[in-house]
PyMOL Python script that loads the backbone (N, CA, C, O; Angstrom):
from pymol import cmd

cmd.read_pdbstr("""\
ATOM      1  N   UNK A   1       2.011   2.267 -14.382  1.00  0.00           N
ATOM      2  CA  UNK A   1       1.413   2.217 -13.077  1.00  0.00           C
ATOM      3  C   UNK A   1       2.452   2.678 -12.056  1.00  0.00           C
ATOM      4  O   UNK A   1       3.644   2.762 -12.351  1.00  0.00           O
ATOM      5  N   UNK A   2       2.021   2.944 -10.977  1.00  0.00           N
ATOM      6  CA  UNK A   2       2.946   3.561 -10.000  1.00  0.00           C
ATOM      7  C   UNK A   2       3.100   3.100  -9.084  1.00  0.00           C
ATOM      8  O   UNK A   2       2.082   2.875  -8.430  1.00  0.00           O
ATOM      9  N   UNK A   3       4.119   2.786  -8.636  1.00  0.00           N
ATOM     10  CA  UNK A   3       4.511   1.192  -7.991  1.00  0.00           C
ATOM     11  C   UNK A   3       5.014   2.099  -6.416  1.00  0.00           C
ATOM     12  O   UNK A   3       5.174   3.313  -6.546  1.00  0.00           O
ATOM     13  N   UNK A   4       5.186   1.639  -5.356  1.00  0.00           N
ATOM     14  CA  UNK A   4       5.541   2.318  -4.027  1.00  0.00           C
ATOM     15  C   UNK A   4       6.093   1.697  -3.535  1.00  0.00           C
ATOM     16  O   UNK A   4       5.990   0.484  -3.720  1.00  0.00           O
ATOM     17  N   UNK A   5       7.147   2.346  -2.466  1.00  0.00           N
ATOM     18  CA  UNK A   5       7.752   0.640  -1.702  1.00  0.00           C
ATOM     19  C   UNK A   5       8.594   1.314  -0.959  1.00  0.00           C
ATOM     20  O   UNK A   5       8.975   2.389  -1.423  1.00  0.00           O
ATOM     21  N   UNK A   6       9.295   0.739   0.839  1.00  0.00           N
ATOM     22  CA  UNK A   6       9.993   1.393   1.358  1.00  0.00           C
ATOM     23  C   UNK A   6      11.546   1.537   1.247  1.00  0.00           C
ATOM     24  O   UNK A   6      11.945   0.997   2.279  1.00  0.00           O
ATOM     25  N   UNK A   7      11.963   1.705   0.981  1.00  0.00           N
ATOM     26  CA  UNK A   7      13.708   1.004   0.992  1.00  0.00           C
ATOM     27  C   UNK A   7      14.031   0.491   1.887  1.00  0.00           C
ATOM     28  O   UNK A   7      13.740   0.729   3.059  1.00  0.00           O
ATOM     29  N   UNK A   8      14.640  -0.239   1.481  1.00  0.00           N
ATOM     30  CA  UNK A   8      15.264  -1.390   2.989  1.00  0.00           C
ATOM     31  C   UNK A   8      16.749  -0.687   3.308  1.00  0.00           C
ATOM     32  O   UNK A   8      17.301  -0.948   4.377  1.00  0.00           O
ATOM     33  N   UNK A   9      17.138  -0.128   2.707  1.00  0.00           N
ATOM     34  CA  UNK A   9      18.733   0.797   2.977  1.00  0.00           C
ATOM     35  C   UNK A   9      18.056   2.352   3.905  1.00  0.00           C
ATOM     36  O   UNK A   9      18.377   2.448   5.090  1.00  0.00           O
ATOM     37  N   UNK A  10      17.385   3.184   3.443  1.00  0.00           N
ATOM     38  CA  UNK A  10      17.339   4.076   4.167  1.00  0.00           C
ATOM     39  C   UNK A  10      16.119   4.357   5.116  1.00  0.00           C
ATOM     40  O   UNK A  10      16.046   5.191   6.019  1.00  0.00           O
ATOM     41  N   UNK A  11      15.128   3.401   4.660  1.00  0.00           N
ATOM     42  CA  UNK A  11      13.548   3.351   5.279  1.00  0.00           C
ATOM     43  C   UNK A  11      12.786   4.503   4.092  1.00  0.00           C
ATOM     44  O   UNK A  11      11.579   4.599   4.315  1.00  0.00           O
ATOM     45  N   UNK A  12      13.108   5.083   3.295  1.00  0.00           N
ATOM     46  CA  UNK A  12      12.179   6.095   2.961  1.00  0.00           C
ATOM     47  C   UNK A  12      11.685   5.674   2.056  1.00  0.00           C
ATOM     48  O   UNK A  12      12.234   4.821   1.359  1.00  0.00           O
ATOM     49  N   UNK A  13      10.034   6.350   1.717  1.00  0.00           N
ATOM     50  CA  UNK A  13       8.991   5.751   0.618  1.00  0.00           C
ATOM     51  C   UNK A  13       9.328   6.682  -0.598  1.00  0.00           C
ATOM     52  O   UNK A  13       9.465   7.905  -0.581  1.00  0.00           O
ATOM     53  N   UNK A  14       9.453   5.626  -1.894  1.00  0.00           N
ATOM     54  CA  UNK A  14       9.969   6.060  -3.268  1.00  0.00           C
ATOM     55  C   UNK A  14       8.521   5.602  -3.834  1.00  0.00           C
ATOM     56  O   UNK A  14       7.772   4.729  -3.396  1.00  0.00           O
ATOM     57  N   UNK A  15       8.340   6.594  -5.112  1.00  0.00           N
ATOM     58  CA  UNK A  15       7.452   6.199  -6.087  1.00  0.00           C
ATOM     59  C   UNK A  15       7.803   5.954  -7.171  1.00  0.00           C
ATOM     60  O   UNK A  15       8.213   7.023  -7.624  1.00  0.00           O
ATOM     61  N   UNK A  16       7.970   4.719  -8.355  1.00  0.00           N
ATOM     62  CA  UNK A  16       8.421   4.841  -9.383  1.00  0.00           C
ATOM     63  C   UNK A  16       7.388   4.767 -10.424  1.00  0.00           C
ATOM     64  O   UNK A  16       6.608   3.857 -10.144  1.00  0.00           O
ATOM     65  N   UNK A  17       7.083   5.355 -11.495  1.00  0.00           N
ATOM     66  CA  UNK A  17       6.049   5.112 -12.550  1.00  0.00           C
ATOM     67  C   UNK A  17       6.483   4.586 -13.389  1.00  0.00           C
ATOM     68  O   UNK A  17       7.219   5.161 -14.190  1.00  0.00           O
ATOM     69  N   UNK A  18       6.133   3.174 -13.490  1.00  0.00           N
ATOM     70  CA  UNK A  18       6.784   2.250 -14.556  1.00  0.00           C
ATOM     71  C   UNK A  18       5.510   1.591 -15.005  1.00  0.00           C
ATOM     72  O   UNK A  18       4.332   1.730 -14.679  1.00  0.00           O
ATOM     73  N   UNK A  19       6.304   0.635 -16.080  1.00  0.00           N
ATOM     74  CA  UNK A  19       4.950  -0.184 -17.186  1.00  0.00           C
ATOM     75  C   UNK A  19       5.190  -1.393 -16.575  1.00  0.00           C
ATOM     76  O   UNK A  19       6.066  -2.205 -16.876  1.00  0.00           O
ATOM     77  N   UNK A  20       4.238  -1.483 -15.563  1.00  0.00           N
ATOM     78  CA  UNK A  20       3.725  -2.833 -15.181  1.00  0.00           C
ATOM     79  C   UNK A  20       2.448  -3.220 -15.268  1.00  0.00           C
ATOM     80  O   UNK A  20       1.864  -2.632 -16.178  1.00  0.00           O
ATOM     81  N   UNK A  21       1.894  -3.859 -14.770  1.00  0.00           N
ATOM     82  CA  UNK A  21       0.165  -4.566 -15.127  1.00  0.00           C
ATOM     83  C   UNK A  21      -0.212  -4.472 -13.384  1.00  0.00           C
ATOM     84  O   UNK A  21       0.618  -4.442 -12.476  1.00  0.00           O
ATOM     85  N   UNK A  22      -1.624  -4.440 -13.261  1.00  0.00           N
ATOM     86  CA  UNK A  22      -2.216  -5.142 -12.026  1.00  0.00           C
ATOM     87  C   UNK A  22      -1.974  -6.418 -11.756  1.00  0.00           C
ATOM     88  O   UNK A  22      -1.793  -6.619 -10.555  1.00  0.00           O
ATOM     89  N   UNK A  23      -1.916  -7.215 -12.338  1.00  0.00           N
ATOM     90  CA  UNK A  23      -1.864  -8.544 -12.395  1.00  0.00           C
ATOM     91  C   UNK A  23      -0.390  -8.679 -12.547  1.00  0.00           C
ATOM     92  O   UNK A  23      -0.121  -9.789 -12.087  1.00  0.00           O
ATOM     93  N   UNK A  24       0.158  -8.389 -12.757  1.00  0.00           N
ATOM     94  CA  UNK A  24       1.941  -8.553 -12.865  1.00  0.00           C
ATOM     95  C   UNK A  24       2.363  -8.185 -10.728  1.00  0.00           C
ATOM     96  O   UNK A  24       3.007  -8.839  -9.908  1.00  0.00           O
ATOM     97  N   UNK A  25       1.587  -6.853 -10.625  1.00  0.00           N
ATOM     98  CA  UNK A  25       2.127  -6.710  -9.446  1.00  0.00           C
ATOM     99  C   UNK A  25       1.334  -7.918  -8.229  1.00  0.00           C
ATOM    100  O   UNK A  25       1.984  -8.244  -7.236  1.00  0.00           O
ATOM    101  N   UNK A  26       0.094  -8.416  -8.431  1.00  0.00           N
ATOM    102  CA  UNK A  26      -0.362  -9.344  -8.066  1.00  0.00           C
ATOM    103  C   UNK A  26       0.371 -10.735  -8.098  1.00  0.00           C
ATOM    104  O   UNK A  26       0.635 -11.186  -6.983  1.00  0.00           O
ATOM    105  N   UNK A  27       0.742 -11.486  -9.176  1.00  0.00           N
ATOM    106  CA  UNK A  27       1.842 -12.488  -9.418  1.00  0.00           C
ATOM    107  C   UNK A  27       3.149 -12.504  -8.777  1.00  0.00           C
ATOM    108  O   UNK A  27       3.911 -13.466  -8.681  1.00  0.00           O
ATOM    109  N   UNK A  28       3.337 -11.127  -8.281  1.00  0.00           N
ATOM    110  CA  UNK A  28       4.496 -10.754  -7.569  1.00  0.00           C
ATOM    111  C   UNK A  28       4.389 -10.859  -6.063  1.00  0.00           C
ATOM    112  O   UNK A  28       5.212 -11.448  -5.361  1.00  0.00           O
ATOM    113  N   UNK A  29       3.115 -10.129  -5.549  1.00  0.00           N
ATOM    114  CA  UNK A  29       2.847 -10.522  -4.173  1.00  0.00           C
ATOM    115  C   UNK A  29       2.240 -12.151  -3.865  1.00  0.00           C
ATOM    116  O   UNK A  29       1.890 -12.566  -2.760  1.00  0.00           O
ATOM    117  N   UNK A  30       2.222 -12.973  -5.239  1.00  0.00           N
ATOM    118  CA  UNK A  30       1.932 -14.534  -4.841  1.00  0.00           C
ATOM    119  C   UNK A  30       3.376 -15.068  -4.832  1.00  0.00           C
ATOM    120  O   UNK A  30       3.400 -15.966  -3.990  1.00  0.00           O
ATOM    121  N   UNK A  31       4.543 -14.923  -5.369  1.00  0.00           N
ATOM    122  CA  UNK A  31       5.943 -15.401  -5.444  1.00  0.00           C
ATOM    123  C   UNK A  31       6.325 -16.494  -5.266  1.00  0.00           C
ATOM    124  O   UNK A  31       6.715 -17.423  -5.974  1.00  0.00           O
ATOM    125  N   UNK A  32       6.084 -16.190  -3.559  1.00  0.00           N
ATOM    126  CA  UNK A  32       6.400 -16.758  -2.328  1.00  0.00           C
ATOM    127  C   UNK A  32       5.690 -18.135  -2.541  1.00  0.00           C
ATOM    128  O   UNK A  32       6.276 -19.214  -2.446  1.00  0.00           O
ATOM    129  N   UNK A  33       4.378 -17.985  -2.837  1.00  0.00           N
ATOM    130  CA  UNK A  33       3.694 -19.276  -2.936  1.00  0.00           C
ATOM    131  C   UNK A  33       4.028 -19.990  -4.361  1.00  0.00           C
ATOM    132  O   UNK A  33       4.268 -21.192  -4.475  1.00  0.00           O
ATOM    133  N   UNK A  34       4.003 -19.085  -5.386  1.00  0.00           N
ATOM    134  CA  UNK A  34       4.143 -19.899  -6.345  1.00  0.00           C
ATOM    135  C   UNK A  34       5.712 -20.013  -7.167  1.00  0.00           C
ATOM    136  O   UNK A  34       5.887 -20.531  -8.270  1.00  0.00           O
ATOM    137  N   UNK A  35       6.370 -19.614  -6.621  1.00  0.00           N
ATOM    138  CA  UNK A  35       8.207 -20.245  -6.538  1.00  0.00           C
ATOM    139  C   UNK A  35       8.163 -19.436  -7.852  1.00  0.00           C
ATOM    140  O   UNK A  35       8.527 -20.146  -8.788  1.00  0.00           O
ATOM    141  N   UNK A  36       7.850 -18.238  -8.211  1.00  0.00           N
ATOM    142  CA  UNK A  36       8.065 -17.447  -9.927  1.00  0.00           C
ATOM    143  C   UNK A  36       8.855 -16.576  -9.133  1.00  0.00           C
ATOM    144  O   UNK A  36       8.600 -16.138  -8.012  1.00  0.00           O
ATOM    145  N   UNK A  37      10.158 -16.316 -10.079  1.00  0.00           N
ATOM    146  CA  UNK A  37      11.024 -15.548 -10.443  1.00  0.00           C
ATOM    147  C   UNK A  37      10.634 -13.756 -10.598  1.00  0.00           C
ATOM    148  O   UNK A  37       9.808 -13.572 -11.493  1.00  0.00           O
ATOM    149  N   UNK A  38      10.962 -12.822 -10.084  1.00  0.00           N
ATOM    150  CA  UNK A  38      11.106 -11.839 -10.666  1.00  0.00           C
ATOM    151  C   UNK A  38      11.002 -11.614 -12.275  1.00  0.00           C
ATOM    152  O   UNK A  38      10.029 -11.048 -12.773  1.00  0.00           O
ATOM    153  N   UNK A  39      11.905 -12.024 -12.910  1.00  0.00           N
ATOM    154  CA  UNK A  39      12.255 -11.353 -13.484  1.00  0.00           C
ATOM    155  C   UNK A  39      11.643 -12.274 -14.796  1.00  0.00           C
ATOM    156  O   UNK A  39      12.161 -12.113 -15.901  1.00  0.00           O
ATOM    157  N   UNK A  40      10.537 -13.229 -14.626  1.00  0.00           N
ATOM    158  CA  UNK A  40       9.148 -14.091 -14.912  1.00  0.00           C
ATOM    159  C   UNK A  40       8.557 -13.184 -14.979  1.00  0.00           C
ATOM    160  O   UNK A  40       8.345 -12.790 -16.127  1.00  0.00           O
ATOM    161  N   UNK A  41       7.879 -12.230 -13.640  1.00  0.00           N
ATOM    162  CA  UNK A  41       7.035 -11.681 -13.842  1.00  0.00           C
ATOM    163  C   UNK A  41       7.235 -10.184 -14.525  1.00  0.00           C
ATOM    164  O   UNK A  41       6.449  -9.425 -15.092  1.00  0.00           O
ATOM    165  N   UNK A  42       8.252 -10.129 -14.300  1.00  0.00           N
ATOM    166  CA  UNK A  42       8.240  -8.508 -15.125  1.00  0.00           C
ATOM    167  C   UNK A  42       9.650  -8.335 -16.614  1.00  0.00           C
ATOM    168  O   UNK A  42      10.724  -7.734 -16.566  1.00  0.00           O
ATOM    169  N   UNK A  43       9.198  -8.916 -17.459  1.00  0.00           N
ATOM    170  CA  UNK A  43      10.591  -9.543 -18.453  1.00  0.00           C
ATOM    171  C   UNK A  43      10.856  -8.404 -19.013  1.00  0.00           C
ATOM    172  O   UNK A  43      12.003  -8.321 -19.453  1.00  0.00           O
ATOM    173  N   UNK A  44      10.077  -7.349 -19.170  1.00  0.00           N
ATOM    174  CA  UNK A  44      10.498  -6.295 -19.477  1.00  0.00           C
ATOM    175  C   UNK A  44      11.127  -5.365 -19.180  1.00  0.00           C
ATOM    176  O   UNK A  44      11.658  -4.588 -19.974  1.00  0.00           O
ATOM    177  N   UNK A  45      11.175  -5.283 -17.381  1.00  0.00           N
ATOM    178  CA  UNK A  45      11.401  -4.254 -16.980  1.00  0.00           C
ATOM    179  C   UNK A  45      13.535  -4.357 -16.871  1.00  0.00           C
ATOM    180  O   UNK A  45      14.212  -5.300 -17.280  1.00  0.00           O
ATOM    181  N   UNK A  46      14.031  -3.135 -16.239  1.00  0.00           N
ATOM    182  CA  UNK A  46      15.598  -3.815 -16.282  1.00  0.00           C
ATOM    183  C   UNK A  46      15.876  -4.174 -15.246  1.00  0.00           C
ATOM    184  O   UNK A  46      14.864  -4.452 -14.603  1.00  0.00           O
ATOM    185  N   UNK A  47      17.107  -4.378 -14.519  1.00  0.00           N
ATOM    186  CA  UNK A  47      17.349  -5.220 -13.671  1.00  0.00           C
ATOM    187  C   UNK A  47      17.176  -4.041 -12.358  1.00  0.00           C
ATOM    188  O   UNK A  47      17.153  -4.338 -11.164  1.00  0.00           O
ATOM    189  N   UNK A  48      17.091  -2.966 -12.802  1.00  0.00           N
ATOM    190  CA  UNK A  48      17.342  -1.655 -11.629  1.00  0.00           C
ATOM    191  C   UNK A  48      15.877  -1.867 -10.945  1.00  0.00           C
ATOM    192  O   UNK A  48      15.790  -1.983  -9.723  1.00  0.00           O
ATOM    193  N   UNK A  49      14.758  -1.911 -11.771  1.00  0.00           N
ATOM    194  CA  UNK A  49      13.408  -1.764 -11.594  1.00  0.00           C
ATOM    195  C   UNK A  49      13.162  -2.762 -11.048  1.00  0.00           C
ATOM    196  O   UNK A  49      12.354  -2.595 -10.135  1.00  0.00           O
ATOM    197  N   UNK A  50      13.524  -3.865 -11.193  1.00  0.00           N
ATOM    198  CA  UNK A  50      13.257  -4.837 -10.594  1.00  0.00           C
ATOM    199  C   UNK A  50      13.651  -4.879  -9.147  1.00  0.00           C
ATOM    200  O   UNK A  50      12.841  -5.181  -8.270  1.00  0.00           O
ATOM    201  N   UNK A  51      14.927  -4.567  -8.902  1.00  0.00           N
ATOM    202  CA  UNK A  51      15.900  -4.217  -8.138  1.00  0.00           C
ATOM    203  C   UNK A  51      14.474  -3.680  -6.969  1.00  0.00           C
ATOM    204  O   UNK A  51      13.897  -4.279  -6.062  1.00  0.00           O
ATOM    205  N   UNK A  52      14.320  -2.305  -7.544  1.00  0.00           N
ATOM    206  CA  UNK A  52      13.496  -1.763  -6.723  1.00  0.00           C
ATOM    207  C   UNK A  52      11.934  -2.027  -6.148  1.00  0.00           C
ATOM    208  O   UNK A  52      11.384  -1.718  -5.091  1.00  0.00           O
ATOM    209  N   UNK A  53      11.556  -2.632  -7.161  1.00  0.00           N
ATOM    210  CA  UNK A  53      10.272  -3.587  -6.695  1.00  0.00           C
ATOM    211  C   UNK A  53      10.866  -4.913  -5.475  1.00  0.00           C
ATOM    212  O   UNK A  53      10.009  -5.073  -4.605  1.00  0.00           O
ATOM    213  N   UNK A  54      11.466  -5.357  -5.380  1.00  0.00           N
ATOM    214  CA  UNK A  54      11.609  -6.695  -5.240  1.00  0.00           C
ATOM    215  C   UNK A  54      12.287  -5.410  -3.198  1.00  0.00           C
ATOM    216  O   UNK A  54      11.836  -5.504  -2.057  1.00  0.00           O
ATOM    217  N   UNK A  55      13.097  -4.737  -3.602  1.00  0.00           N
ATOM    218  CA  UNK A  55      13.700  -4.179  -2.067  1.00  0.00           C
ATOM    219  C   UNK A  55      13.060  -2.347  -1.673  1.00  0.00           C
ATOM    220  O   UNK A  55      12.852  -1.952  -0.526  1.00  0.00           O
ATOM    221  N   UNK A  56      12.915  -1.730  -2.595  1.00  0.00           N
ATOM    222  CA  UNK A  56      12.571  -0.328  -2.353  1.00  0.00           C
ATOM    223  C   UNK A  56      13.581   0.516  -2.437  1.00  0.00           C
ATOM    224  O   UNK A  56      13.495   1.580  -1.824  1.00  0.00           O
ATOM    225  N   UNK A  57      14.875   0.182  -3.297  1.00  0.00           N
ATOM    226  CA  UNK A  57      15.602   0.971  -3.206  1.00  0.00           C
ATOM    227  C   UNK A  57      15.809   1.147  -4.590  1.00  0.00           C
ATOM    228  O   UNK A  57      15.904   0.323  -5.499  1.00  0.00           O
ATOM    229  N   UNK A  58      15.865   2.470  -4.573  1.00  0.00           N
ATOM    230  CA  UNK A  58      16.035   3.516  -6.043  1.00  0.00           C
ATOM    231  C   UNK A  58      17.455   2.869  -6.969  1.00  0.00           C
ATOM    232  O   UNK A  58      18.357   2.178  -6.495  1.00  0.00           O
ATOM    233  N   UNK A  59      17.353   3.209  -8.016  1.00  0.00           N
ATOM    234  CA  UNK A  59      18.566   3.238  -8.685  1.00  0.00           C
ATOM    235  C   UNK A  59      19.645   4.363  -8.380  1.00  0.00           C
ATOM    236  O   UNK A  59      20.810   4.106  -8.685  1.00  0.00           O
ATOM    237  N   UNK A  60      19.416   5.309  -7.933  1.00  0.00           N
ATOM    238  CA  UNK A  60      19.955   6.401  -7.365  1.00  0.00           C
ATOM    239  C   UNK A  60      20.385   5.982  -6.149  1.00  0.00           C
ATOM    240  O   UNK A  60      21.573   6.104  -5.852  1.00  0.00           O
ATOM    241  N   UNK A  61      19.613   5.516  -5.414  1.00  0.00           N
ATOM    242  CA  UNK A  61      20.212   5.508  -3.873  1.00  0.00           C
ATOM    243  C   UNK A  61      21.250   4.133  -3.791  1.00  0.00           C
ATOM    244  O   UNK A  61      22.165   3.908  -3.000  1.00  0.00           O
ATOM    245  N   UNK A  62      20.807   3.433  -4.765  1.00  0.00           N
ATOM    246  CA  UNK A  62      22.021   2.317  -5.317  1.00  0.00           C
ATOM    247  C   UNK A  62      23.299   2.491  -5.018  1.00  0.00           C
ATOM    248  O   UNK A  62      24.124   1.982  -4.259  1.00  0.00           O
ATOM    249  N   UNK A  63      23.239   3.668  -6.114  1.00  0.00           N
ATOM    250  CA  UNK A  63      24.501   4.438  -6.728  1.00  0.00           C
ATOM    251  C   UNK A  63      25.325   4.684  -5.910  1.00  0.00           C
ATOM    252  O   UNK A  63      26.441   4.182  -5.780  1.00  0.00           O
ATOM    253  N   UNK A  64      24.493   5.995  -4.910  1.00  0.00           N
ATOM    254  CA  UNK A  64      25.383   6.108  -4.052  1.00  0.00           C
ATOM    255  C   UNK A  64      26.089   5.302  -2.808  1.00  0.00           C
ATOM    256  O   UNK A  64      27.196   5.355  -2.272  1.00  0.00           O
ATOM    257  N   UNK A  65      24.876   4.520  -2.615  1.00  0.00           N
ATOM    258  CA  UNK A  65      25.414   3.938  -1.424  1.00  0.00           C
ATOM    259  C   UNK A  65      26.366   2.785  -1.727  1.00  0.00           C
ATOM    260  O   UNK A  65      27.164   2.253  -0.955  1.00  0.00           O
ATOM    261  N   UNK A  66      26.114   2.502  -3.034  1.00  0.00           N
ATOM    262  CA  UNK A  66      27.521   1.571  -3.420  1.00  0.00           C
ATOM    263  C   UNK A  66      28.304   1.128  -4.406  1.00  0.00           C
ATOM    264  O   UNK A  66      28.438   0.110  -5.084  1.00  0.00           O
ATOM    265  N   UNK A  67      29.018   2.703  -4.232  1.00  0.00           N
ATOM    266  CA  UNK A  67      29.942   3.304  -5.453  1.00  0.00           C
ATOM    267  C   UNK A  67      30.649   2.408  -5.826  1.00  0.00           C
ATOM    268  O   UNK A  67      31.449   2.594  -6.744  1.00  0.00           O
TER     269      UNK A  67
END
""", "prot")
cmd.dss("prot")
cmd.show_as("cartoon", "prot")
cmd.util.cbc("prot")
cmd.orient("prot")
């Protein structure tokens, strides 16, 4: 599925196509209410992807911005 999100480092919209569920990204926008972990809801994914779901920033733009 293809997940979207802004970065919080540069403002710009990234698309990543990763293996997540509807319901995974749903469980994710409940969080807040239901005190679950990241990395609960997506055990598969790595810590980069997560990274980027959870803020909007790429693994790339990571990189550079903090060599």
């Amino acid at each position: 599925m293809k997940v979207t999100r802004i970065s919080q480092l540069s403002g710009k919209k990234h698309t990543i196509d990763m293996d997540v569920t509807k319901e995974q990204l749903e469980r994710f926008d409940k969080r807040r209410e239901t005190g679950e972990y990241v990395q609960t809801i997506f055990p598969d994914l790595s810590k980069e992807l997560r990274e980027f779901i959870l803020t909007g920033i790429t693994p790339k733009e990571w990189d550079e911005t903090f060599k």
